[in-house]
C-alpha positions, -999 to 999 in steps of 0.1 A, spaced: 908 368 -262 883 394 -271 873 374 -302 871 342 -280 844 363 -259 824 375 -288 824 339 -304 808 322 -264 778 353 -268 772 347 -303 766 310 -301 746 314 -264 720 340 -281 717 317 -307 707 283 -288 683 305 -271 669 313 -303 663 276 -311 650 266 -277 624 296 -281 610 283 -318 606 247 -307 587 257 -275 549 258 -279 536 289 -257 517 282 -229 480 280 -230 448 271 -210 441 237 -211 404 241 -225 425 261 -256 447 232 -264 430 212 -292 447 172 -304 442 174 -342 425 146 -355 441 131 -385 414 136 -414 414 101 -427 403 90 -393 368 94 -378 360 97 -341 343 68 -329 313 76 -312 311 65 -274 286 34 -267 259 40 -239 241 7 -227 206 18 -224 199 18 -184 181 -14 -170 145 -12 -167 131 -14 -132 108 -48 -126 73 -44 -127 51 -38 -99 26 -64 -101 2 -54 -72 -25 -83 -63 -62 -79 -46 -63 -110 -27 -98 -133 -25 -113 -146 8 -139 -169 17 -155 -188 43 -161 -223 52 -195 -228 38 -225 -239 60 -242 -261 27 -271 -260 42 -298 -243 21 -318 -210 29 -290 -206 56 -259 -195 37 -230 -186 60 -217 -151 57 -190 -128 71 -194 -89 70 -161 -72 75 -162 -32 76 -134 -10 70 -129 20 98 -107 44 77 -111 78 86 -137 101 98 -161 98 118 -183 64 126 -216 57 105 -241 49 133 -268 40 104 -248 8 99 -237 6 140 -272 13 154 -287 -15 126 -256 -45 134 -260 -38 177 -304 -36 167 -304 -69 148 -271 -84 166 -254 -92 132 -217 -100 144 -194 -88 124 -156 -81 121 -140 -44 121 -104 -36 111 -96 -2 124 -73 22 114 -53 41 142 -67 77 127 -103 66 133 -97 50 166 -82 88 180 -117 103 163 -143 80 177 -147 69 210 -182 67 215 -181 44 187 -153 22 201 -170 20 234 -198 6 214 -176 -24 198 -164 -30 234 -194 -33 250 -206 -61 221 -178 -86 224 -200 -113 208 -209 -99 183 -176 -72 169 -145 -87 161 -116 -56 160 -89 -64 137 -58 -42 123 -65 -15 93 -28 -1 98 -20 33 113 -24 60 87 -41 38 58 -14 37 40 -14 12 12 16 -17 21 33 -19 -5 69 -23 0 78 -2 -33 68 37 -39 37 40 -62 5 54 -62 -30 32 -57 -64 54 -60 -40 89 -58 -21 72 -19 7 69 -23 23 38 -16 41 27 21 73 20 -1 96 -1 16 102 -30 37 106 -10 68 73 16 64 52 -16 57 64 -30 92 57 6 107 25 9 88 15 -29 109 26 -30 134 16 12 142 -18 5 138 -15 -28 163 2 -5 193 -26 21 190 -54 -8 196 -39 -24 224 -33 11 233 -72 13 234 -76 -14 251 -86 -40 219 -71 -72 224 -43 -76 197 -54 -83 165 -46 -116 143 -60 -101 103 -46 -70 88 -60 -55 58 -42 -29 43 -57 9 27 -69 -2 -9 -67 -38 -2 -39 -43 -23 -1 -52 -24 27 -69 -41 35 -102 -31 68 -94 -10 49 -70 11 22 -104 18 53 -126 26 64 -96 52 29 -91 69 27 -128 73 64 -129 89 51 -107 111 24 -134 121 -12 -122 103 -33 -134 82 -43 -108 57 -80 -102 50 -91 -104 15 -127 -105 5 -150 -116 -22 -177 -92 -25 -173 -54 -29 -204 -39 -12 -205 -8 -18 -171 0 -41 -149 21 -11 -188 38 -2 -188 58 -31 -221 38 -50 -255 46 -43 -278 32 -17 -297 13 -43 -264 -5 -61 -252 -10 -25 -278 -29 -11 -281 -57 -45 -245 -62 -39 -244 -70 -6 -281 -92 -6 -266 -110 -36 -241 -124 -11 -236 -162 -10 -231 -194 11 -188 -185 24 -189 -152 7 -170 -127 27 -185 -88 22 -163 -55 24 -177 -20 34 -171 10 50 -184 22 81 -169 53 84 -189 73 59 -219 87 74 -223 113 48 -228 91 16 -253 77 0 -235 37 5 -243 35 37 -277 40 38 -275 9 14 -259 -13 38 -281 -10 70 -310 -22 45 -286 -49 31 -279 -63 66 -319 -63 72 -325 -82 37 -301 -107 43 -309 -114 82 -347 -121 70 -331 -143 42 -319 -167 73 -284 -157 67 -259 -173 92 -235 -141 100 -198 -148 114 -171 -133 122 -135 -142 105 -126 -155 140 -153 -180 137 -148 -199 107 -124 -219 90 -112 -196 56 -89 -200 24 -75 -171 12 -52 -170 -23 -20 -152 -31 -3 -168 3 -22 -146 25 -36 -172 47 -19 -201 44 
């Protein structure tokens, strides 16, 4: 019996001893390491280079007038821009002196800085036409980007804010509400057109720079704007008092008055603008 015992213990210890060799010990998972057989190379993983974004393909539209064809009396419509700051009363005092209509697109900033100004335009229905600059001049494009160091509106939804902010703070003033919008830079991709036009404006473009966003000389400023022809329509600035540009204007708006120039506002006249924005 005690040999049967001594037989049982002998074989148990040694099963154990088997089980125990053919066990791997345990070890963290970052330790445990598949050997690669050496006639086989690891195939290298293949990464499809990420899809490039589509280009931004920003437009400056054109706009022009109906033309009057009749010689020594071209037709022409002066459109200022009211950005920021404060109003330049050289160009104000000279279109209210001479009664040269013209049309102003106002930005909600400027509006909140110049009242006396805006009481002006008020006063002079027949001859200022107000029209929508945006509320913060913020370019409208529907896609983030930079134009000039602003950035960019940069979606659908800040486009329609950008509009349609601007609009509230002029009826808000007591401006009738306005049918044009121009946008900060003047320039934007075509989907952000097609969504100021849902939106029911036209959208101002222009086909002389007067005085390059009023940062030319007085001298420079003035040719550009006298050169002005029959359905031309003229950008400037009026809310620069400080530079040299605007000085250029007031005597621009003189030269072309004694020229015989017929001066309308875009309310007045039949137009064509390209890249959709009128039609």
């Amino acid at each position: 019996m005690n040999r049967i015992l001594l037989a049982s213990a002998f074989l148990l210890v040694s099963i154990s001893a088997v089980f125990a060799d053919e066990t791997p010990s345990a070890q963290p998972a970052s330790a445990v390491v598949s050997p690669v057989p050496a006639a086989v190379s690891p195939v290298p993983a293949v990464i499809s280079p990420a899809p490039k974004a589509p280009s931004l393909k920003l437009v400056e539209p054109h706009l022009h007038i109906a033309r009057s064809n009749i010689a020594g009396h071209a037709r022409i419509a002066l459109t200022f821009d009211a950005c920021m700051g404060q109003a330049d009363e050289r160009i104000l005092s000279t279109l209210v002196r001479e009664r040269i209509p013209a049309t102003i697109f106002v930005t909600a900033r400027w509006l909140k800085r110049n009242p006396a100004a805006l009481a002006v335009f008020l006063q002079n229905p027949d001859l200022f036409e107000l029209e929508n600059h945006g509320q913060n001049h913020i370019p409208t494009v529907d896609r983030p980007t930079l134009i000039y160091g602003i950035a960019s509106a940069g979606s659908p939804q800040a486009v329609r804010q950008e509009v349609e902010g601007g609009a509230a703070a002029m009826v808000a003033a007591g401006i009738p509400a306005p049918h044009w919008f121009r946008g900060s830079t003047a320039k934007y991709d075509l989907s952000a057109i097609g969504e100021i036009r849902a939106m029911g404006y036209r959208i101002a473009g222009y086909s002389v720079n007067g005085d390059g966003g009023s940062l030319l000389g007085a001298v420079i400023t003035e040719k550009r704007i006298a050169s002005a022809r029959d359905g031309d329509v003229v950008i400037s600035h009026i809310n620069q008092p400080t530079h040299a540009a605007g000085e250029g204007v007031a005597k621009a708006l003189v030269d072309l008055k004694t020229k015989g120039t017929q001066f309308v506002r875009l309310e007045d006249v039949e137009d064509t603008g390209d890249d959709k924005t009128t039609q």
